[in-house]
Biopython code that builds the backbone (N, CA, C, O; Angstrom):
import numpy as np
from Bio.PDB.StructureBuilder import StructureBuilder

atoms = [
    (1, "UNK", "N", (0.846, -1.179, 0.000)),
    (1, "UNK", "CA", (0.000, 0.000, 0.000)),
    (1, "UNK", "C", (0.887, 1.237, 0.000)),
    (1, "UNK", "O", (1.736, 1.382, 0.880)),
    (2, "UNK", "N", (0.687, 2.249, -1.096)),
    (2, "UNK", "CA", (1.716, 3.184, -0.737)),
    (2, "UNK", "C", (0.574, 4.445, -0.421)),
    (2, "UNK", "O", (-0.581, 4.441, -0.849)),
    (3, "UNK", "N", (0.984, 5.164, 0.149)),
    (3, "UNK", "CA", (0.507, 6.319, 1.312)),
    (3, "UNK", "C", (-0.169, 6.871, -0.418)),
    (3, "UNK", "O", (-1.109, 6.169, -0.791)),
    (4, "UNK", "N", (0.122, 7.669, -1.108)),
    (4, "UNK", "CA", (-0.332, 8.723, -1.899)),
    (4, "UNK", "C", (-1.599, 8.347, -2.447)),
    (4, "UNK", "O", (-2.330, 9.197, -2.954)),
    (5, "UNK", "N", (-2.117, 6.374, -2.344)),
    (5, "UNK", "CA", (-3.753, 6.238, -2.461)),
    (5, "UNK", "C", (-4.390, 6.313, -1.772)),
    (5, "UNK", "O", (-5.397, 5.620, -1.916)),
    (6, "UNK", "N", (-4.299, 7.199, -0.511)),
    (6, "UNK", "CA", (-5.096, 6.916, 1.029)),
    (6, "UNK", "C", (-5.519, 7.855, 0.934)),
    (6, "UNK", "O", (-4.849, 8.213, -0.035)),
    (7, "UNK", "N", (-6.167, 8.706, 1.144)),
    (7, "UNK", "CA", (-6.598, 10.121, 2.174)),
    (7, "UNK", "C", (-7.571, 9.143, 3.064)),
    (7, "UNK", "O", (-8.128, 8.046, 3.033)),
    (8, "UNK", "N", (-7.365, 10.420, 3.957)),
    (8, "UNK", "CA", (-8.340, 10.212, 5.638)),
    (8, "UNK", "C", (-9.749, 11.069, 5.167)),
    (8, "UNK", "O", (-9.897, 12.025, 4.405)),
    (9, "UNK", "N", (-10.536, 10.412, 5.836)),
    (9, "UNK", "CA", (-11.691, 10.963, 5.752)),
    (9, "UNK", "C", (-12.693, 10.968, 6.756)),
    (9, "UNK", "O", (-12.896, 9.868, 7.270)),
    (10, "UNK", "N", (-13.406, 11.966, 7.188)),
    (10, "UNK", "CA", (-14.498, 12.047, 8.027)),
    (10, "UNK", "C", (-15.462, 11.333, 8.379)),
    (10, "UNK", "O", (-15.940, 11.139, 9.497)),
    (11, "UNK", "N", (-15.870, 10.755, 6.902)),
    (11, "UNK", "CA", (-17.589, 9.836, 6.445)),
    (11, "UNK", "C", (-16.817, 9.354, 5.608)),
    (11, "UNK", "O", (-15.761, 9.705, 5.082)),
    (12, "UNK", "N", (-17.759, 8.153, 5.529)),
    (12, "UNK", "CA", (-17.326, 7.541, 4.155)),
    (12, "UNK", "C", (-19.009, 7.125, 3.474)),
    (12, "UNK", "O", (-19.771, 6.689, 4.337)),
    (13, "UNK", "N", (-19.293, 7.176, 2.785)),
    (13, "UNK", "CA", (-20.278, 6.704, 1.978)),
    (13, "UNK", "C", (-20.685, 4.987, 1.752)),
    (13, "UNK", "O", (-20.297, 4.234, 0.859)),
    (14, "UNK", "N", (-21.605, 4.704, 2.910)),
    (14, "UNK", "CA", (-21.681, 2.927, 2.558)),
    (14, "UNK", "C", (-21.927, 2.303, 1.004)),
    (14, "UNK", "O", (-22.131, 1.090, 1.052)),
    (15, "UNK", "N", (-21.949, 2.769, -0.127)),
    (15, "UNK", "CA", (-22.395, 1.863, -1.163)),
    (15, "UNK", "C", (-20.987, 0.833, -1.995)),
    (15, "UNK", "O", (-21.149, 0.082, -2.957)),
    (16, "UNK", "N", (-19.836, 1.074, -1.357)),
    (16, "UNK", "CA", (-18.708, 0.333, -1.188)),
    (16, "UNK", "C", (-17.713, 0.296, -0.274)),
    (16, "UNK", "O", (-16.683, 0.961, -0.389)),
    (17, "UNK", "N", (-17.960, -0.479, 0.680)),
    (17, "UNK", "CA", (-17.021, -0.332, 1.886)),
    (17, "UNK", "C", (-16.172, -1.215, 2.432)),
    (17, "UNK", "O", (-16.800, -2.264, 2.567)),
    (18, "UNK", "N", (-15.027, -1.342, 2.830)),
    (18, "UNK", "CA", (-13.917, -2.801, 3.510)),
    (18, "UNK", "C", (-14.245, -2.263, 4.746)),
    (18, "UNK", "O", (-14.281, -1.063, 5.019)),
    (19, "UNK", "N", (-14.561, -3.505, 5.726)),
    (19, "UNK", "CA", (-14.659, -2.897, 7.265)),
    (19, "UNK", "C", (-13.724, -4.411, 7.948)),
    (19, "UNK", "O", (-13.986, -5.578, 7.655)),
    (20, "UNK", "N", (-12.943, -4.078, 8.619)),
    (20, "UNK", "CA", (-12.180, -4.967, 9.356)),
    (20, "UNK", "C", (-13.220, -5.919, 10.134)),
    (20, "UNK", "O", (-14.192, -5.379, 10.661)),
    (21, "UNK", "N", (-13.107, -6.889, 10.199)),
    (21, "UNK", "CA", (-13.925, -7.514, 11.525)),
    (21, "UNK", "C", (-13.902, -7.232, 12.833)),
    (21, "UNK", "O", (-14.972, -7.365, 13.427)),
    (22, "UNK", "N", (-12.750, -6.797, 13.580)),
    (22, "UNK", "CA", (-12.876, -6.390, 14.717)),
    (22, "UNK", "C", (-13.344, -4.905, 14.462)),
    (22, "UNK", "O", (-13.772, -4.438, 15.518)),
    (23, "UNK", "N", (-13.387, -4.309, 13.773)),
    (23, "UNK", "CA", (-14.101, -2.779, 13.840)),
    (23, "UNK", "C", (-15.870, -3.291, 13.954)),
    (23, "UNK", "O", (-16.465, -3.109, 15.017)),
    (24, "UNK", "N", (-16.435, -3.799, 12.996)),
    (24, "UNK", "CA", (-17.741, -3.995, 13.402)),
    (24, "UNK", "C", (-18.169, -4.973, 14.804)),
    (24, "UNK", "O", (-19.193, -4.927, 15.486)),
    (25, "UNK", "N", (-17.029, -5.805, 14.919)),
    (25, "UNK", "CA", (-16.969, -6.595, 16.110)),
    (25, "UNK", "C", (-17.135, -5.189, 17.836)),
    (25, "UNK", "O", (-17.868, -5.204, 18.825)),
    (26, "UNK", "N", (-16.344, -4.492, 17.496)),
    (26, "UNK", "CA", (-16.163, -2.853, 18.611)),
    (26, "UNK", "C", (-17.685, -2.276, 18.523)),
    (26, "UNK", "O", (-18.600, -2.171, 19.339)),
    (27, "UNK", "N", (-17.516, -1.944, 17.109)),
    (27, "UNK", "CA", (-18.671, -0.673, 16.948)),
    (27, "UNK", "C", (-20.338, -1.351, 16.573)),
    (27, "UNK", "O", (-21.327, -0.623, 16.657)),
    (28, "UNK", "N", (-20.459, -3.063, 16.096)),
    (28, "UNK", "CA", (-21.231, -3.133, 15.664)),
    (28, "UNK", "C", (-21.908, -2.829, 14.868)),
    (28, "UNK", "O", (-21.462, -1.812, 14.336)),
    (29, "UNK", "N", (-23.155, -3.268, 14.271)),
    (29, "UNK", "CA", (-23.940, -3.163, 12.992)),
    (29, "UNK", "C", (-24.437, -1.855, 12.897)),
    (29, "UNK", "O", (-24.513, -0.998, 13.778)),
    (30, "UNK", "N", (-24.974, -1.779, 10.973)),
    (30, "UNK", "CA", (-25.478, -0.284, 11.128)),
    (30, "UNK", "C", (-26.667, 0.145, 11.931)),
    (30, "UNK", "O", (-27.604, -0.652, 11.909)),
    (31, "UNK", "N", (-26.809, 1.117, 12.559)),
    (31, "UNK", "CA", (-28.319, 1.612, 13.455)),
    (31, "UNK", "C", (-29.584, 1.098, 12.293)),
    (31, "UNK", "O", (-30.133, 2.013, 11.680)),
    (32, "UNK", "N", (-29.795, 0.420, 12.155)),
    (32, "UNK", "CA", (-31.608, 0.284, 12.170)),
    (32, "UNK", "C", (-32.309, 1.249, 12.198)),
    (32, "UNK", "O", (-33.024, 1.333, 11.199)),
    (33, "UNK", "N", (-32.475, 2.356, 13.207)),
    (33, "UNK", "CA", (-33.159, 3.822, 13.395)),
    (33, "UNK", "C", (-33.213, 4.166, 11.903)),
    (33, "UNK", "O", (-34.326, 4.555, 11.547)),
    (34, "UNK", "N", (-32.097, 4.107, 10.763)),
    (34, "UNK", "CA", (-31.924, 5.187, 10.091)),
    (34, "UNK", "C", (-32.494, 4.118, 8.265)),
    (34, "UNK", "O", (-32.207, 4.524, 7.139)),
    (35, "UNK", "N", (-33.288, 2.812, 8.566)),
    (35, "UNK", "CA", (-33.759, 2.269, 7.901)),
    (35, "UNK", "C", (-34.814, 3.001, 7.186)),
    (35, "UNK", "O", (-35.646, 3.704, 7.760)),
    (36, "UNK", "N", (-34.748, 2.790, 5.762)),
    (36, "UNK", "CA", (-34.342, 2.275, 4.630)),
    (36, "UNK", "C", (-32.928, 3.167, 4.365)),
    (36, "UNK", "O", (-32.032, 2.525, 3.817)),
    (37, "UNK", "N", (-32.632, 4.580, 4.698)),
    (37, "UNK", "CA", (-31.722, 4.166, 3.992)),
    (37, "UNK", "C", (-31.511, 6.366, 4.783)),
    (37, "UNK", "O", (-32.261, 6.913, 5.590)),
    (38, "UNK", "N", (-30.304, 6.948, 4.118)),
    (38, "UNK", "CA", (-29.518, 8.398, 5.021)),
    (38, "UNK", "C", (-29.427, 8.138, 6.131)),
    (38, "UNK", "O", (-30.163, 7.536, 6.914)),
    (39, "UNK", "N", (-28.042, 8.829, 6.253)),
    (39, "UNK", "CA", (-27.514, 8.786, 7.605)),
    (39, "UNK", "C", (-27.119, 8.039, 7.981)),
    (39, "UNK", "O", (-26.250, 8.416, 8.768)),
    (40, "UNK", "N", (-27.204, 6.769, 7.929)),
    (40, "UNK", "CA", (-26.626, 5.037, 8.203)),
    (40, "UNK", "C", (-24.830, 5.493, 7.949)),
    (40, "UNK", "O", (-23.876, 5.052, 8.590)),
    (41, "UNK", "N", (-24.805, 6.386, 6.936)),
    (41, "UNK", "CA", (-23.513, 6.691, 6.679)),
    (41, "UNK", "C", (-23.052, 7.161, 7.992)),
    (41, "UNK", "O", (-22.832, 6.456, 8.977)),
    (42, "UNK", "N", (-22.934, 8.417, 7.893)),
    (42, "UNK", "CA", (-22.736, 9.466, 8.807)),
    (42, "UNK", "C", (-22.874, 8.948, 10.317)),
    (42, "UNK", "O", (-22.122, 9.443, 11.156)),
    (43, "UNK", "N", (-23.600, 8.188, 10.614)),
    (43, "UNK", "CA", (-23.893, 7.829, 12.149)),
    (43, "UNK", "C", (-22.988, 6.431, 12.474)),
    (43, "UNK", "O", (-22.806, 5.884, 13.562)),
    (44, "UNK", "N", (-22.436, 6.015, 10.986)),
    (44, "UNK", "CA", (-21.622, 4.347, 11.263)),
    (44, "UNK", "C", (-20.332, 5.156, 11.296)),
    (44, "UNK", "O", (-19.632, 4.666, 12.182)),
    (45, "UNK", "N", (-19.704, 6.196, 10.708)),
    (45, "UNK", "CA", (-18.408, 7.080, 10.593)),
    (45, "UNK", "C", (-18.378, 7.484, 11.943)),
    (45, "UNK", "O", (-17.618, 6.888, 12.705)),
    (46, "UNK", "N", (-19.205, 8.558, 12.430)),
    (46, "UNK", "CA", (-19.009, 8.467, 13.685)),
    (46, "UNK", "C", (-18.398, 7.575, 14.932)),
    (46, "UNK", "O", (-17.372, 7.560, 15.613)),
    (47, "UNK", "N", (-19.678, 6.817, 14.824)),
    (47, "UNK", "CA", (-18.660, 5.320, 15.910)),
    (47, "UNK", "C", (-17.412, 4.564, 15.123)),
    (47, "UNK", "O", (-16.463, 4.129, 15.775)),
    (48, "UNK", "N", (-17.439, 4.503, 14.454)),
    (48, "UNK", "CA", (-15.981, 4.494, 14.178)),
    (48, "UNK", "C", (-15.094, 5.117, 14.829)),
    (48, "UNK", "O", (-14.503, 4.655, 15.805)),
    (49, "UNK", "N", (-14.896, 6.410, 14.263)),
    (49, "UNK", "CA", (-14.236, 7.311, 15.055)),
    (49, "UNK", "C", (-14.613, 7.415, 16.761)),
    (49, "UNK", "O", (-13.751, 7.528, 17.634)),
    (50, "UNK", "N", (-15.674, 7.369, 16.939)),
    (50, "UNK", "CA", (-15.275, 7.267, 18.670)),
    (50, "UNK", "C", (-14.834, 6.279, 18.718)),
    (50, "UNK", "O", (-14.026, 6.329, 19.646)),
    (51, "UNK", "N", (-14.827, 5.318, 18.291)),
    (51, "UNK", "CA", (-14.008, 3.829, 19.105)),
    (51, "UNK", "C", (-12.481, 3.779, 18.200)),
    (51, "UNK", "O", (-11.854, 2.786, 17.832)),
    (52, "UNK", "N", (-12.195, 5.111, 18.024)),
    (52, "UNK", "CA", (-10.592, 5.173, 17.924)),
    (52, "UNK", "C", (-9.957, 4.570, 16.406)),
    (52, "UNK", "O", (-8.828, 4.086, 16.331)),
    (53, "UNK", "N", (-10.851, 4.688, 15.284)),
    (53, "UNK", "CA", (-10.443, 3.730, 14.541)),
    (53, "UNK", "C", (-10.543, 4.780, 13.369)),
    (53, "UNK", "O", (-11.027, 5.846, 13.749)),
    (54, "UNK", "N", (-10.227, 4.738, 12.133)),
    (54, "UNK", "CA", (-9.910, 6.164, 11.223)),
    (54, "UNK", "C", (-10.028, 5.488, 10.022)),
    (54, "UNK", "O", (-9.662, 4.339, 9.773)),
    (55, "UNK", "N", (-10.745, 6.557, 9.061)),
    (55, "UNK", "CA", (-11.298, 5.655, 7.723)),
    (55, "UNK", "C", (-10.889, 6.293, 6.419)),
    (55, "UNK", "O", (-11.089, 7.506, 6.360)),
    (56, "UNK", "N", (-10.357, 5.715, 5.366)),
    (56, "UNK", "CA", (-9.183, 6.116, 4.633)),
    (56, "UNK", "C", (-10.604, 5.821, 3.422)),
    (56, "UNK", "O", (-11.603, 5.108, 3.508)),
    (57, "UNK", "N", (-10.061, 6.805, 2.266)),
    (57, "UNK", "CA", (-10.228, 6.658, 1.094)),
    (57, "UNK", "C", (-9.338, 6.051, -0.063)),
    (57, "UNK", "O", (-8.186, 6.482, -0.114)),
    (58, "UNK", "N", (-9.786, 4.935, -1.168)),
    (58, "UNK", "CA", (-8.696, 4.506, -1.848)),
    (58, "UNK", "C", (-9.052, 5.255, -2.998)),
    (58, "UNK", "O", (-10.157, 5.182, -3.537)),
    (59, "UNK", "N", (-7.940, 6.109, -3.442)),
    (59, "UNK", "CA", (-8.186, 6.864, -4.488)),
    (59, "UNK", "C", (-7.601, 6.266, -5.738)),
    (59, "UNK", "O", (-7.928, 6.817, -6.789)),
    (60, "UNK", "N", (-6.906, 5.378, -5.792)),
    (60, "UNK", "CA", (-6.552, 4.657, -7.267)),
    (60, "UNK", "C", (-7.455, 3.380, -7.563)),
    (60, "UNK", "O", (-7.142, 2.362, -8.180)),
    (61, "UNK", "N", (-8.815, 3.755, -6.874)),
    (61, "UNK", "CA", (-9.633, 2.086, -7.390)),
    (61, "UNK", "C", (-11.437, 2.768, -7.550)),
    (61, "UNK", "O", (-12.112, 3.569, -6.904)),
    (62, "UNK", "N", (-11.647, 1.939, -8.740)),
    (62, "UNK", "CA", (-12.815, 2.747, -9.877)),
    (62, "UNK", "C", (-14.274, 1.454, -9.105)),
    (62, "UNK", "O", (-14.197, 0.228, -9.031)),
    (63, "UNK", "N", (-15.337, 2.291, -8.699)),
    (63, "UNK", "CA", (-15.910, 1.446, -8.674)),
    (63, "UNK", "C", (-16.785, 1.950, -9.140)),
    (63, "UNK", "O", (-16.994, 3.021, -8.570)),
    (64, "UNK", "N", (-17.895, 1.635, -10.419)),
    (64, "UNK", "CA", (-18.993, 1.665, -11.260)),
    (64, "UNK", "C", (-20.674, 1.816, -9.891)),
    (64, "UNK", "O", (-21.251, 0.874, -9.348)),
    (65, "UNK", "N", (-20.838, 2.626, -9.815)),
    (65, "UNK", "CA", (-22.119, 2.942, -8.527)),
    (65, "UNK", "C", (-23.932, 3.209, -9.875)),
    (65, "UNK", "O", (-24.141, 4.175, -10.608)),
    (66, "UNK", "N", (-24.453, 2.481, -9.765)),
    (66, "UNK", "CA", (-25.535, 3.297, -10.458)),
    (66, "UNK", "C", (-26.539, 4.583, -9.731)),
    (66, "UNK", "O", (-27.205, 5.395, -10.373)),
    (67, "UNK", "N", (-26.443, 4.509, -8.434)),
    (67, "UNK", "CA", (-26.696, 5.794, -8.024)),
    (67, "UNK", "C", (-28.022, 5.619, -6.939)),
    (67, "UNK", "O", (-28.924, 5.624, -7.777)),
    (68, "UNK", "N", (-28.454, 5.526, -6.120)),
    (68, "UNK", "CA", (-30.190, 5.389, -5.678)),
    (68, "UNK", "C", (-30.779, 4.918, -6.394)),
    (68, "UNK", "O", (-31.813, 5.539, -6.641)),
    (69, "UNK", "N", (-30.561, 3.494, -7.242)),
    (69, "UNK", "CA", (-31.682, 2.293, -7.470)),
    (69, "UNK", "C", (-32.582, 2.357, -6.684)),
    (69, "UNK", "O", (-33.746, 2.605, -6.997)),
    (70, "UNK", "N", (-32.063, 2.085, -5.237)),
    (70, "UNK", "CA", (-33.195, 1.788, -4.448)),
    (70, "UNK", "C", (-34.038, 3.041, -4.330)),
    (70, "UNK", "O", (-34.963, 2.600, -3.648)),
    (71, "UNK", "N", (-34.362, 4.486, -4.576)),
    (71, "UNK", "CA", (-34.764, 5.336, -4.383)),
    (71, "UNK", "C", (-35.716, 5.238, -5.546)),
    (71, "UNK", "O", (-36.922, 5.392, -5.355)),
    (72, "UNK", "N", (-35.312, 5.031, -6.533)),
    (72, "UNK", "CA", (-35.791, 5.863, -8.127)),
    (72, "UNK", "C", (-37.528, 5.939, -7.762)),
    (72, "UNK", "O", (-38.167, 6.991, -7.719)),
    (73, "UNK", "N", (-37.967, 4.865, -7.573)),
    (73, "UNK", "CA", (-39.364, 4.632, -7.792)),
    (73, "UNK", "C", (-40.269, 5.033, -6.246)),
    (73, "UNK", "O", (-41.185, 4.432, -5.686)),
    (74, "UNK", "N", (-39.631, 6.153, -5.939)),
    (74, "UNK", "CA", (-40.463, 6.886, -5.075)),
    (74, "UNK", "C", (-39.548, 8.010, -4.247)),
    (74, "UNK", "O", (-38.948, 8.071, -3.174)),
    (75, "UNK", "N", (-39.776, 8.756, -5.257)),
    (75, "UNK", "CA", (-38.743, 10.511, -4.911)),
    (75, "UNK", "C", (-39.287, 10.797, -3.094)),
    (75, "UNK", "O", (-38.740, 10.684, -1.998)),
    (76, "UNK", "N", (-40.367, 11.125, -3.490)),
    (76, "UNK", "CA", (-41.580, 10.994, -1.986)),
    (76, "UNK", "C", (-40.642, 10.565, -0.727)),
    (76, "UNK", "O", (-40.278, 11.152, 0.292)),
    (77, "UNK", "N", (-40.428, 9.315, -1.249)),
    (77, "UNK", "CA", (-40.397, 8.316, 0.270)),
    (77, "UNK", "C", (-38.991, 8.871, 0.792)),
    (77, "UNK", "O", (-38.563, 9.039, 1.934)),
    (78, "UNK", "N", (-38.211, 9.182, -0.969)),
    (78, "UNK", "CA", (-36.443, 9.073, -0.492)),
    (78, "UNK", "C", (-36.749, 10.861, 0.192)),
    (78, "UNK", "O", (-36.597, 11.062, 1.397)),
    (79, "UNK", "N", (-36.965, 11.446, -0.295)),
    (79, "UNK", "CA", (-37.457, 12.940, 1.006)),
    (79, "UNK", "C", (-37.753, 13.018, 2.147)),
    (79, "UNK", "O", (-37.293, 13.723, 3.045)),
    (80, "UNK", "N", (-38.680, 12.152, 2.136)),
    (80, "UNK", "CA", (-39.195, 12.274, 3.774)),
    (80, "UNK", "C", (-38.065, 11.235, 4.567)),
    (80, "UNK", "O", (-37.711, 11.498, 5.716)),
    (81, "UNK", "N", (-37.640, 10.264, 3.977)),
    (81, "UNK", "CA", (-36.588, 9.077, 4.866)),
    (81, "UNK", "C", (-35.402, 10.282, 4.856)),
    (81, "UNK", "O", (-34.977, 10.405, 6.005)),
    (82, "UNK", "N", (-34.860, 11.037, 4.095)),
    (82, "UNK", "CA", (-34.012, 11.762, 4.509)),
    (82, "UNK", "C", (-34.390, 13.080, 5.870)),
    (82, "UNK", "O", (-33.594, 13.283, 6.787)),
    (83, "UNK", "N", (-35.737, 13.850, 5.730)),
    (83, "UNK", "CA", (-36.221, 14.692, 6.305)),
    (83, "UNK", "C", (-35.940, 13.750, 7.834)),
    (83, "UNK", "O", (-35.094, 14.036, 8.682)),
    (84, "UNK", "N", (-36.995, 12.470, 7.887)),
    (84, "UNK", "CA", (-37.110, 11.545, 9.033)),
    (84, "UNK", "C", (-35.682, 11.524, 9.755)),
    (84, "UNK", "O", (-35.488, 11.885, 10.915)),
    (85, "UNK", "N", (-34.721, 11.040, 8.872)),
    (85, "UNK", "CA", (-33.312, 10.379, 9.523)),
    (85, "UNK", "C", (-32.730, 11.418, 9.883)),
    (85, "UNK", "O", (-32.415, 11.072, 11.022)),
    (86, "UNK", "N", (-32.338, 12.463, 9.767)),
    (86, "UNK", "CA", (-32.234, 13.702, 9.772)),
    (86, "UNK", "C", (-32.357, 14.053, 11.467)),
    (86, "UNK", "O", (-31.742, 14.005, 12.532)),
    (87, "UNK", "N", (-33.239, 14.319, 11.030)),
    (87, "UNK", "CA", (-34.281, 14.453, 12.687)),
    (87, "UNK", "C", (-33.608, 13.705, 13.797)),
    (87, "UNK", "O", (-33.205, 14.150, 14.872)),
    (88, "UNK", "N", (-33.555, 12.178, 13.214)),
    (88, "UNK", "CA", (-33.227, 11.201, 14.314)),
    (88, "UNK", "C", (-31.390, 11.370, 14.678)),
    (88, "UNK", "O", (-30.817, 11.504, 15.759)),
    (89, "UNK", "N", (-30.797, 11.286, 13.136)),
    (89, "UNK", "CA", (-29.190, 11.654, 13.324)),
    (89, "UNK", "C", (-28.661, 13.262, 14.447)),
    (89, "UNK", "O", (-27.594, 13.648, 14.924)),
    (90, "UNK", "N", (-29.906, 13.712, 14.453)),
    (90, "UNK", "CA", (-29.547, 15.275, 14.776)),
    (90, "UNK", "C", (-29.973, 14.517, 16.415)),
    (90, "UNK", "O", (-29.022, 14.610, 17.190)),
    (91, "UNK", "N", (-30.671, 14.120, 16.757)),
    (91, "UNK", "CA", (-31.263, 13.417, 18.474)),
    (91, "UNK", "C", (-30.267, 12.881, 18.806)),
    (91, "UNK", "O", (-29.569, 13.465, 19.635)),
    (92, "UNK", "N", (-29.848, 11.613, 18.296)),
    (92, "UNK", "CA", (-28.805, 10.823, 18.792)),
    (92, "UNK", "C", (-27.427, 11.657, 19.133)),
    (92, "UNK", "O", (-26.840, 11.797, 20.206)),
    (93, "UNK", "N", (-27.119, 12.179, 17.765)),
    (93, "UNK", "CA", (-25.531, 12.810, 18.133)),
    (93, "UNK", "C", (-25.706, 14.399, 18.948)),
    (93, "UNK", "O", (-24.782, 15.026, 19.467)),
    (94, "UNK", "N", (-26.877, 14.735, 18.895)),
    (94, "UNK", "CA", (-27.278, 16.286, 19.467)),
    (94, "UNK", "C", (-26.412, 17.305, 18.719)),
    (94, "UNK", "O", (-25.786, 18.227, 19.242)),
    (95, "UNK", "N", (-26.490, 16.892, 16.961)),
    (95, "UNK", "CA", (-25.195, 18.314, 16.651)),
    (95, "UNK", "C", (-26.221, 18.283, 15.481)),
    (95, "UNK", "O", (-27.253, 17.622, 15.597)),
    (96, "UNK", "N", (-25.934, 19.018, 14.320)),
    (96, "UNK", "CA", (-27.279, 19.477, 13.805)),
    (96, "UNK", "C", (-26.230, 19.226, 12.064)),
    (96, "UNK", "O", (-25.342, 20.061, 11.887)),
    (97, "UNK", "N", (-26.345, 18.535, 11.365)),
    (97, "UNK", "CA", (-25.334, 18.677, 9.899)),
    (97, "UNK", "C", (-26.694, 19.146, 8.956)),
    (97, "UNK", "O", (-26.559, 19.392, 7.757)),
]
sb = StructureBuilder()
sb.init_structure("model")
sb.init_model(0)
sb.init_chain("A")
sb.init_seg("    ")
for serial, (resi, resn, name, xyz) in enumerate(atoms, 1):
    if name == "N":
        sb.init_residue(resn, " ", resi, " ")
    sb.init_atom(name, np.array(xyz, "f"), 0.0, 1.0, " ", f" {name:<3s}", serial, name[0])
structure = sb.get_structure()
């Protein structure tokens, strides 16, 4: 691994992710609360980072994403699940993004 494909990063975006086993073994599965779908990101980055552990980006590797499949066929629902999770991400961590 040479350093210049890494950056560090804050969040990482779940739709391709490597997670060590003992990291989900520490921090456990994604919150449920934030089902179907926002914020699952943002709230799994977090515990990460509180349980001391730091999440890198690989910048020399291409991965093909088609984008919110799961969304397409109801704009509606993907609004309000974001409005909803929102709400709930802002309760749990008490900081407001």
């Amino acid at each position: 691994m040479q350093v210049e494909e890494w950056d560090s990063r804050f969040k990482l975006v779940g739709f391709c992710v490597l997670i060590k086993r003992e990291v989900v073994e520490k921090v456990g599965l994604l919150d449920e609360r934030f089902t179907p779908g926002n914020f699952e990101d943002n709230d799994y980055s977090l515990r990460i980072w509180q349980n001391g552990y730091i999440l890198k980006l690989c910048r020399n590797t291409f991965i093909n994403h088609a984008g919110s499949t799961s969304w397409k066929a109801d704009h509606s629902n993907f609004a309000q699940a974001f409005y909803d999770n929102n709400k709930k991400f802002e309760d749990k961590w008490e900081m407001d993004l």
